[in-house]
matplotlib code that plots the C-alpha trace (Angstrom):
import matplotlib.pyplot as plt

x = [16.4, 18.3, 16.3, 16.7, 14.4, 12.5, 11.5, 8.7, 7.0, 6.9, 5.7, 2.9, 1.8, 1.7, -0.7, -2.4, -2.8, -3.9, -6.7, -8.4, -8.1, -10.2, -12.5, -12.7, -10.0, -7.7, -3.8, -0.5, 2.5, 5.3, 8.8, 10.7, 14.6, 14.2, 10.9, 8.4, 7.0, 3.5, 0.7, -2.1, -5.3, -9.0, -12.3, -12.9, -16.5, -15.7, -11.9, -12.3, -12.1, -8.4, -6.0, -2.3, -1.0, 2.3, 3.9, 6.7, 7.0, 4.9, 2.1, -0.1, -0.4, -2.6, -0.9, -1.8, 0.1, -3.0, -2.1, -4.4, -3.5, -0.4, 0.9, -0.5, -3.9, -4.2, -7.7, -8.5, -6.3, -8.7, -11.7, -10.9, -9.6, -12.9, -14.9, -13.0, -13.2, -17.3, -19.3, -22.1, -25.6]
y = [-3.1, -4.1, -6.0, -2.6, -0.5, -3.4, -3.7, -1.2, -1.9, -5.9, -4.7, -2.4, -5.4, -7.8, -5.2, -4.5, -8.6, -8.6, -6.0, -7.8, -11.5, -10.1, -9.0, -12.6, -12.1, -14.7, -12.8, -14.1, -11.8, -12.3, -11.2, -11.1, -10.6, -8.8, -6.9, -5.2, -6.8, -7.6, -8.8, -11.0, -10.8, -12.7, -12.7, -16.6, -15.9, -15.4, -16.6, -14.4, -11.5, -11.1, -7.9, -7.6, -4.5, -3.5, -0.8, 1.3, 4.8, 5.2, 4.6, 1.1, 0.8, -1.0, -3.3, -1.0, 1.8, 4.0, 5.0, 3.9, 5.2, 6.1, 3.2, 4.5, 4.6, 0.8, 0.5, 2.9, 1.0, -2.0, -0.5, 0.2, -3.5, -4.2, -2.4, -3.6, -7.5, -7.1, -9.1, -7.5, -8.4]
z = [0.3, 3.4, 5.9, 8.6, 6.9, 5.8, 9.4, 9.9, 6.6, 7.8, 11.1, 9.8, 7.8, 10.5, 12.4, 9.7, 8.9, 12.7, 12.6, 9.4, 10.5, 13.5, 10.9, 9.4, 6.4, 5.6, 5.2, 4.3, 4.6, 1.8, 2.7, -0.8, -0.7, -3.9, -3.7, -0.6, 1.5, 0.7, 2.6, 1.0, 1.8, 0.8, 1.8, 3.0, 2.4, -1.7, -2.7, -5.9, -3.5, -2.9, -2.9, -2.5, 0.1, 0.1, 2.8, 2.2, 3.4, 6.2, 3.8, 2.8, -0.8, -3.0, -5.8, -8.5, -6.5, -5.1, -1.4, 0.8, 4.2, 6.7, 8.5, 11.8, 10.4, 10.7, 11.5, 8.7, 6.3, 7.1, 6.5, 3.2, 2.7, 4.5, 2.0, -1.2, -0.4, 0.6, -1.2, -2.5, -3.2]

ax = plt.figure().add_subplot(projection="3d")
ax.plot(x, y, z, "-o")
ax.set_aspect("equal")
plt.show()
């Protein structure tokens, strides 16, 4: 993929890695030569509770490659992180 229209999917991610370390999350974007870029993300609370996102598209994807939102949903895109990585009495 050549790093031009890599751009906007690394960007997303960073905003998206923005809105949930506000939220307390620990994220670490991965920028693969070979591969999407991919954000990692765990609840610091619970390290068990981890998920992988990806962008590509104009969407944000879960690893498992269920669509989770458009990339200008953001804040809706971490709300669902949100709700994955709760821990749960």
């Amino acid at each position: 993929m050549a790093v031009e229209t890599r751009e906007p999917d690394v960007t997303s991610l960073e905003k998206l890695a923005a809105e949930l370390g506000a939220r307390g999350f620990d994220t670490h974007l991965t920028t693969p030569d070979d591969r999407l870029p991919f954000l990692t993300v765990r609840n610091p609370q619970a390290a068990q509770l981890t998920e992988v996102i990806l962008a590509d598209g104009g969407s944000f994807w879960w690893s498992w490659a269920e669509r989770i939102t458009g990339v200008a949903n953001t804040g809706g895109a971490a709300d669902a992180v949100a709700r994955v990585l709760a821990i749960r009495a």
